[in-house]
C-alpha positions as CSV (number, residue, x, y, z in Angstrom):
1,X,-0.2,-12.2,22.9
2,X,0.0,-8.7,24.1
3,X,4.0,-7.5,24.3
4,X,4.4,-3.8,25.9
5,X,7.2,-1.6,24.4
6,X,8.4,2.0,26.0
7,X,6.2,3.1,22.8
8,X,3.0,1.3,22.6
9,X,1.5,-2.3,23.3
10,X,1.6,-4.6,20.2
11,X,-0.6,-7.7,20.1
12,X,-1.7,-10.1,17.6
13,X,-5.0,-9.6,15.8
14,X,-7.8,-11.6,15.5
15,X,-10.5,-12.8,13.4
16,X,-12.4,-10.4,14.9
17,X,-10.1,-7.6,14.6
18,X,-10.4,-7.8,11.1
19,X,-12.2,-4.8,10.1
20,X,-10.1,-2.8,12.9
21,X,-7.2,-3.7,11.0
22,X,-8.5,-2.5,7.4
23,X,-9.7,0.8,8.8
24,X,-6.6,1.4,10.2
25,X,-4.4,0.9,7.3
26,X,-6.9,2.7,5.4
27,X,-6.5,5.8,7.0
28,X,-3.1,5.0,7.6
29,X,-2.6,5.5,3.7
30,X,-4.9,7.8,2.8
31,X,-2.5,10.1,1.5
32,X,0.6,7.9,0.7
33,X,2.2,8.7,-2.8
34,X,1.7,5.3,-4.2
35,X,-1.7,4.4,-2.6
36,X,-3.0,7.7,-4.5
37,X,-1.5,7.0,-7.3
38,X,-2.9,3.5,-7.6
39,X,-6.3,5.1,-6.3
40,X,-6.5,8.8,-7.3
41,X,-10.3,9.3,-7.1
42,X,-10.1,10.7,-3.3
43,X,-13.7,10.1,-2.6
44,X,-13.3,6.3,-3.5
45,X,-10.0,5.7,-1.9
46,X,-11.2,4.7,0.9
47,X,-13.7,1.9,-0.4
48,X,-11.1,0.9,-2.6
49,X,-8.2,-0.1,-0.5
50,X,-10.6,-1.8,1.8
51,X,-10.8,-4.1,-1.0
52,X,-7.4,-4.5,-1.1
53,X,-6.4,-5.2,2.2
54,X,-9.1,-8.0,2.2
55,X,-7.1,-10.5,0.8
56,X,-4.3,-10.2,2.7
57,X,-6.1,-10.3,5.9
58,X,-7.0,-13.6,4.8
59,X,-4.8,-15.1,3.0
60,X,-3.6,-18.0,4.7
61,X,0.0,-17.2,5.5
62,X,-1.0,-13.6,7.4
63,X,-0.4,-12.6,10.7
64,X,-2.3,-9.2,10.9
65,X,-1.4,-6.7,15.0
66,X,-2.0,-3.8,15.9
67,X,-0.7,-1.3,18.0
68,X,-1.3,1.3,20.6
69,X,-4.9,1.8,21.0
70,X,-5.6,1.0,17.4
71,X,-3.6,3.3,16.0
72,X,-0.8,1.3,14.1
73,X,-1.4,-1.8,12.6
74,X,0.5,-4.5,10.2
75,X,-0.1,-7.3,8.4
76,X,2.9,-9.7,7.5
77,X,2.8,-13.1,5.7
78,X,5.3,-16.0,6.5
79,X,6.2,-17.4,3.9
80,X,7.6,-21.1,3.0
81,X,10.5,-20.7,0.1
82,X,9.2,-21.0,-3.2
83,X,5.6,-19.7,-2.1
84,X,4.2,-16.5,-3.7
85,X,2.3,-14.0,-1.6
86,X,-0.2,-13.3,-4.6
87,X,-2.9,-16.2,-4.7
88,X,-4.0,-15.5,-8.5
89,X,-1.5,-15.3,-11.2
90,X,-0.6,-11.7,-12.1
91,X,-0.3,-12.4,-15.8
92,X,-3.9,-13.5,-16.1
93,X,-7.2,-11.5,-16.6
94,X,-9.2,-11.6,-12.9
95,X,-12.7,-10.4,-13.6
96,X,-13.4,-9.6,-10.1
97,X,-10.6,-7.3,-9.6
98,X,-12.0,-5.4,-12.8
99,X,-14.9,-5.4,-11.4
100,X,-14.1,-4.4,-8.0
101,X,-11.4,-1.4,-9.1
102,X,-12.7,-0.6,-11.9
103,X,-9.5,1.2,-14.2
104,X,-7.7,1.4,-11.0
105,X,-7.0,-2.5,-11.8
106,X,-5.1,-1.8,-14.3
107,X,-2.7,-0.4,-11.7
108,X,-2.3,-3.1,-9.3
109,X,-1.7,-5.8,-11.8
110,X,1.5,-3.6,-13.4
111,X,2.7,-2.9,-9.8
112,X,2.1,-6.7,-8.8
113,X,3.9,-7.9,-12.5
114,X,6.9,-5.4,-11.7
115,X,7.2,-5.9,-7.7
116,X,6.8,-10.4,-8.4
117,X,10.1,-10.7,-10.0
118,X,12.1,-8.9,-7.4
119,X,10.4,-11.0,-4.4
120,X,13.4,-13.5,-3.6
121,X,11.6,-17.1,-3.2
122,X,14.7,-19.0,-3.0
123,X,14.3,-18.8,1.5
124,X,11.5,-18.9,3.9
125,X,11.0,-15.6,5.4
126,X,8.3,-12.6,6.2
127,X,6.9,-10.3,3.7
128,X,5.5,-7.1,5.0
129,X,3.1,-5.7,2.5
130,X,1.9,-3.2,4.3
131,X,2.5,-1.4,8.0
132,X,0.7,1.8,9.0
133,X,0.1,4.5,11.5
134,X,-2.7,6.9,11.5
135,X,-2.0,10.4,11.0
136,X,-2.1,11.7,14.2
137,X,0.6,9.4,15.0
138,X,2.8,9.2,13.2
139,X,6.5,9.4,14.3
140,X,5.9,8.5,17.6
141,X,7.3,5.6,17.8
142,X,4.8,3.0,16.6
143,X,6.0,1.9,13.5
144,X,9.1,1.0,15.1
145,X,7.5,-0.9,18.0
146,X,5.5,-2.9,15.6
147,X,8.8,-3.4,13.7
148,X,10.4,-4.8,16.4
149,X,7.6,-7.3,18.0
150,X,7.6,-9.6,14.8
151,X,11.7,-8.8,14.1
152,X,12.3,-10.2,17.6
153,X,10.4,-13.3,17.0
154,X,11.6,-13.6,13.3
155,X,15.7,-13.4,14.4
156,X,14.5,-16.5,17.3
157,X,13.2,-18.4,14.2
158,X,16.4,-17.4,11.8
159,X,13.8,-16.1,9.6
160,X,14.7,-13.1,7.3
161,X,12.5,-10.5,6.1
162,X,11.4,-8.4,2.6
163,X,9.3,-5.4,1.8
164,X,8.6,-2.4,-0.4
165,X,9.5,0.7,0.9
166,X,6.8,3.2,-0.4
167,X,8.1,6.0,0.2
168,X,11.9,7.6,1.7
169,X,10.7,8.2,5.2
170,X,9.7,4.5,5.0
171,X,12.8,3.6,3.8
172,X,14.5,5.2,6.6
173,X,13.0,3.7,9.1
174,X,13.2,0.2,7.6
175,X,17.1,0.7,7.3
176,X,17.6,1.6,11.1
177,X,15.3,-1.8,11.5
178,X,18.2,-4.3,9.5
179,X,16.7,-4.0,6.1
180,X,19.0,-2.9,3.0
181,X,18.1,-2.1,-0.1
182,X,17.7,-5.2,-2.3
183,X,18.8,-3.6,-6.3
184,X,17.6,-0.7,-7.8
185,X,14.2,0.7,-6.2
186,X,10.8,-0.2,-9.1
187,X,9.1,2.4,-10.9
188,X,5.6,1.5,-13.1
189,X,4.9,4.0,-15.1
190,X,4.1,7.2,-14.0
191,X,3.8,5.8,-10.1
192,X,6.8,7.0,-7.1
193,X,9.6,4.8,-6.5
194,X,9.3,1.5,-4.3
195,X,12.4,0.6,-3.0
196,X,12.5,-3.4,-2.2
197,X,14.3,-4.3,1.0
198,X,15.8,-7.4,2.4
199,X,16.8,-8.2,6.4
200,X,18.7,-11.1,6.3
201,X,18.2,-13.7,9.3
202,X,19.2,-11.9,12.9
203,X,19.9,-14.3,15.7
């Protein structure tokens, strides 16, 4: 379904869109403080969150749109209570993600063992792990239209929604959107702050 906004079109992706979303996101993120951080080798950034945005796309709870003229994008996961959006135990050694980042895998299991705790389980409701416009577009309105094409449909359902704000502009816009901060924002190591959000059901 295609839904028009005074900002952009949003519509649901598809199988085939698949790839549309990943490049999207990945140059969505390019230079995002935490996506850097996790991935500071510029030259295999790219390469590398492709790899990471893989298994969301198809993990069996996503719903993956974009935006515009594929120039925003999102992928969200609904999710049943008590179900975890990470399909492989965080506290067990995954060859193929060594494999695949290499000593950026390191990383993503610390940020995935500090960010799983935090994740309330207890409700059924959408996880956003990741929404993105490219550069050019930024701050134009996308994000927000994005935002509120699956809020809409989520406050019909009663469902309520979490994320991780990567950065304060993020935040910001989250917080005009419903969400609040949900405790004290996560720091691994020597990464930027992540600030985990909650919107509670909106009817």
């Amino acid at each position: 379904m295609t839904v028009d906004t005074p900002y952009a079109s949003v519509r649901r992706a598809d199988d085939a869109d698949r790839q549309t979303v990943s490049d999207v996101l990945t140059e969505a993120f390019m230079n995002d403080p935490l996506v850097c951080w996790l991935f500071p080798d510029a030259g295999r950034r790219g390469r590398l969150q492709a790899h990471h945005y893989r298994p969301l796309l198809t993990h069996p709870a996503a719903e993956a749109y974009l935006a515009g003229r594929h120039e925003g994008a999102s992928i969200w996961l609904r999710l049943a209570a008590g179900q975890t959006p990470y399909e492989e135990p965080l506290d067990t050694p995954d060859a193929g993600r060594e494999t695949v980042f290499g000593e950026n895998g390191a990383r993503l299991t610390a940020l995935g063992q500090a960010l799983a705790p935090r994740h309330p389980d207890r409700d059924p409701h959408l996880y956003l792990p990741c929404m993105g416009v490219v550069s050019g577009r930024q701050g134009t309105g996308l994000g927000s239209a994005m935002l509120r094409h699956r809020l809409e449909r989520a406050g019909a359902d009663g469902l309520a929604a979490y994320l991780e704000a990567s950065s304060p502009r993020s935040r910001a816009l989250y917080q005009r959107h419903g969400f609040e901060d949900l405790g004290e924002p996560v720091r691994v190591a020597d990464g930027p702050l992540l600030w985990p959000m909650w919107r509670p059901p909106h009817r």
